[in-house]
Each structure stands twice: as C-alpha cells, then as structure tokens.
N, C-alpha and C positions, 0 to 999 in steps of 0.2 A: 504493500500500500504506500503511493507517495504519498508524505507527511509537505503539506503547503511551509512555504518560507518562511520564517518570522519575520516582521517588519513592524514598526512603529516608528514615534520620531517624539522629539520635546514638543510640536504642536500638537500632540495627543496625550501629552499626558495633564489633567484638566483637575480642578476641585468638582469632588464628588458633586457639590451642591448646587455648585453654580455653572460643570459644565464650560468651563472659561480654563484655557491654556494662561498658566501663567501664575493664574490665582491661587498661590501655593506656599502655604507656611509651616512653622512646627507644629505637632501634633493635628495636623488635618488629614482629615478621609479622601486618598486620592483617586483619579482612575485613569489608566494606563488603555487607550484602546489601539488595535492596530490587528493582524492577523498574523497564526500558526503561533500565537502564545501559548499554548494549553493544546494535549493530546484531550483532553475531558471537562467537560462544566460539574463546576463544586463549589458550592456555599459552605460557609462555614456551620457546624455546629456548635450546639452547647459544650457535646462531648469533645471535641477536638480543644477546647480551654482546659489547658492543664495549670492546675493551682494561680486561677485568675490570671493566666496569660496567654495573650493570643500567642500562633503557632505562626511561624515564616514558615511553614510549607504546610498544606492542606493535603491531610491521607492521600496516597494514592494518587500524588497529581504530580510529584517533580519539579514542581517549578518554584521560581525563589524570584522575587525581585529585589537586585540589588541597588543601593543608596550608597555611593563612594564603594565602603566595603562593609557596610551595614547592612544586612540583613532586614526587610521591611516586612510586619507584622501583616497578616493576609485574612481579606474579610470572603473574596471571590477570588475565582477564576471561571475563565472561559479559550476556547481560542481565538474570540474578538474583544476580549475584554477581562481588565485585571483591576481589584479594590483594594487597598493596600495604605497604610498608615503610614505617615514621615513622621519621624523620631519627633518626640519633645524636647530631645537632647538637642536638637540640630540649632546652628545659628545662622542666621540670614545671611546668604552668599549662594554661591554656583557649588553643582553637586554633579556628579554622573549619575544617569540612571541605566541599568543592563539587567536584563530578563533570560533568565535559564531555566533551560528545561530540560530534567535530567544530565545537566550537565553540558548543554552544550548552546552555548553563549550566543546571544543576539547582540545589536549595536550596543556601543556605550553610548549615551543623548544626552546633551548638559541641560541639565535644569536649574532654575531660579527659587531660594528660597526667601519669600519674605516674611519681615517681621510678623505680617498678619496681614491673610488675606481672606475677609469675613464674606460667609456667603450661607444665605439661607437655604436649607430643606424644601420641596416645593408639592406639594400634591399634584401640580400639572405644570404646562408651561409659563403661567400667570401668576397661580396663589401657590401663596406659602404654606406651610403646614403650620399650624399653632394650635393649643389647647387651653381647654380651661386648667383650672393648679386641679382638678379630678378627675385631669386626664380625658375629659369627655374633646371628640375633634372637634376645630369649628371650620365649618364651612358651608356652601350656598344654601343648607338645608338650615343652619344652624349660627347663622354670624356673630361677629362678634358686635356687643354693645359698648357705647361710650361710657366710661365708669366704671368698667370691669378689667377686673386683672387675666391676663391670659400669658401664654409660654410660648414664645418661639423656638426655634431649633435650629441651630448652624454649627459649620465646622470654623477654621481656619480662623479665630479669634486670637492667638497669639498665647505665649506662656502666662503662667498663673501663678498668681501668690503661694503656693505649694504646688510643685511640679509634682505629676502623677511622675510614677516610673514608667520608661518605655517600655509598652507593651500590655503592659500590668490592667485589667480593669482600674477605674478609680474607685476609691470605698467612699468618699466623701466630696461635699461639695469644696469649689477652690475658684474665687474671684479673677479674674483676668487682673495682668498686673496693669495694664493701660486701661484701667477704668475711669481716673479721669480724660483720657479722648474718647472715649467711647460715647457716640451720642445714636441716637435712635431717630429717625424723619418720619411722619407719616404726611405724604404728600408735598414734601420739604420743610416742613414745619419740625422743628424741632419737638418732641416730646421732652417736659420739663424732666431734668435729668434727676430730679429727685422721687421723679414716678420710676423712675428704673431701679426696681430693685435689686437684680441680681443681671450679672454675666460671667458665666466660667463653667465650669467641667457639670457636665451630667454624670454624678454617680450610677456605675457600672456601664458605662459607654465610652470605650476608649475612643476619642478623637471628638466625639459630640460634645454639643457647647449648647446651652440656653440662657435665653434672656427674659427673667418674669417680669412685666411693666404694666403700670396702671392706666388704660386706656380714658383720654381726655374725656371729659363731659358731653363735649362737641366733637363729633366723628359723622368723620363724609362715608357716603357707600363708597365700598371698596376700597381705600386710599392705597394709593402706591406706596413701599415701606422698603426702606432703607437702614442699613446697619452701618457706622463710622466709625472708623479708628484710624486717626489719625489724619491722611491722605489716601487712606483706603475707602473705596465705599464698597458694600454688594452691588449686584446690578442695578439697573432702574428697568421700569416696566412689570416690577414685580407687585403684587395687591394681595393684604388682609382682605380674607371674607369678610366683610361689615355691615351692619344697616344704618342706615342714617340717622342720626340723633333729631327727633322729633322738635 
C-alpha cells in the first residue's frame, strides 16, 4: 500500500480557536493540518492520561510532534490533521516545528511564539461558545441577558500567576499574569474591567482558559466580542448569543 507524503508548512499550523496561522503562544491548543500525518485517526482518551498527564504519543498511532526538541502533548491525530499543546514553559521567539511518524521525519517549519495570542472557542463560524457559571450553553435558543454573568472559553491567553506544569492537567484555578491589559469589547465598547472577574486556566483542561464577566445592563443583540491583551486582539466578526436589553 502506498503511504501519501507528508507535507505541511508554518501557514498550517493555526490556534485551535481561532483557526489563524500565527496566532500562537505558551500553553495554547494548536493544530497542525496538512497530509500523510497519521497512518490512523485517534482522539485522545481518558484512559491514555496517565497520572494527570497528557501522553506525546497517542496508543497505536507513532506519531510525535516535535517543538525544537520538545516533545508536544497530543489531544488528536488524523492524516489531515494534528491537536497538540505548546509548552507553558516556552518563551516568545521562533521554534521549529517537525512531525514523525514512526520515526520517520517530515519538514522542520519555523514557527512564531507569542507572548499571547487570545482567541475564543466558537460553536460555529460567528458565535462563540459561553455558559452560564451552571454550565447550562447559551445560544440562539437560549441568549445571553444584560446583567448576567456568563463564561467564555479561549486558549492562547499567555502565562499565569502559577504556571501549571507542562502537560500536567491543572488542579486549580490561576489568573493570567497580564490581567491588567486584559480588556474584554462587546461591540468595541469596552466592558468595565471591574465586571471581569476572572481570566486564567480552566481546572482540568490543559491549555483552556476562561473568562467569567458580568454582562452590562444594556446589551445589543448579538454584539461582536473581542478578547485584548495587550496589542493582541481575537478576531473580529465574532458575536455573543444575546437579546437585546428591553
């Protein structure tokens, strides 16, 4: 059986969230797409966490994606597609990236890491995914109201006031350390940064980040919503499910 080539490039390797080449910092969920990655498609399981730490190689699949000479923690594979974790150890600079399978070596691809490159979870190509704090989803069935607290979801937030270890589940929550640039937009409007209660690590989700914030009085349907740090933004064109404040 011929086995297809490997190929990929740094234009494919993209934040999970946002789907954007580029947008890539410590501890963010990445994806690597390109063709002849993977002999097999395999999601991670429960069982393959051994003592709270993801595994760089998934049973039965070979393949490893390497970071310099880092070893990168593995959520998928496929042979068009690979999910895989950048260290929180890493510090903002150029990185090679190289994919093996069974041993035998695809290109090296220099990648870019930055300080923080924030980008939200999406239920489809518009809206974001967020929650109420009981977990219930919101969205077009379900919006969110003005005055309510709700949860969004992103990676690529940058390091935290207690570094999880790399790899390790987090056991606990841990503030981003740039939460003062951290500012929240709905519609360009800043959300007063004193409604922002939280941004940093989701316990038990290595590389996921949340942000709990208390939704203005006055809220437009659907407002566009934006994540800042710094000179980073998320995308734009992205929208909270909402209703409109009466």
């Amino acid at each position: 059986m011929r086995r297809e080539a490997m190929s990929y490039s740094a234009a494919s390797v993209v934040n999970s969230a946002t789907n954007v080449a580029g947008d890539l910092a410590p501890n963010t969920i990445a994806t690597v797409y390109g063709t002849g990655l993977a002999y097999v498609t395999k999601a991670l399981q429960v069982e393959d966490i051994q003592g709270g730490v993801l595994p760089v190689v998934l049973p039965s699949t070979g393949v490893r994606v390497l970071l310099g000479s880092v070893a990168a923690q593995l959520y998928y594979i496929s042979p068009t597609q690979i999910n895989f974790l950048i260290p929180c150890t890493f510090k903002p600079g150029d990185t090679d990236l190289r994919i093996t399978v069974d041993g035998r070596a695809g290109p090296a691809v220099q990648i870019r890491i930055l300080e923080a490159a924030p980008g939200m979870f999406q239920l489809d190509e518009t809206t974001v995914i967020a929650t109420r704090p009981d977990g219930s989803l919101i969205d077009k069935g379900k919006p969110a109201l003005g005055g309510e607290v709700i949860v969004l979801y992103a990676t690529g937030l940058g390091p935290t006031e207690s570094e999880p270890v790399y790899g390790e589940l987090p056991a606990r929550a841990a503030p981003i350390k740039r939460m003062a640039d951290f500012k929240v937009f709905l519609n360009d409007v800043q959300v007063d940064p004193s409604k922002v209660f939280y941004a940093g690590i989701t316990p038990g989700y290595a590389g996921l980040y949340q942000v709990n914030l208390y939704l203005p009085e006055k809220l437009d349907a659907d407002p566009q919503i934006r994540l800042v740090i710094g000179d980073k933004s998320s995308p734009e064109g992205v929208r909270l499910a909402a209703q409109a404040s009466q």
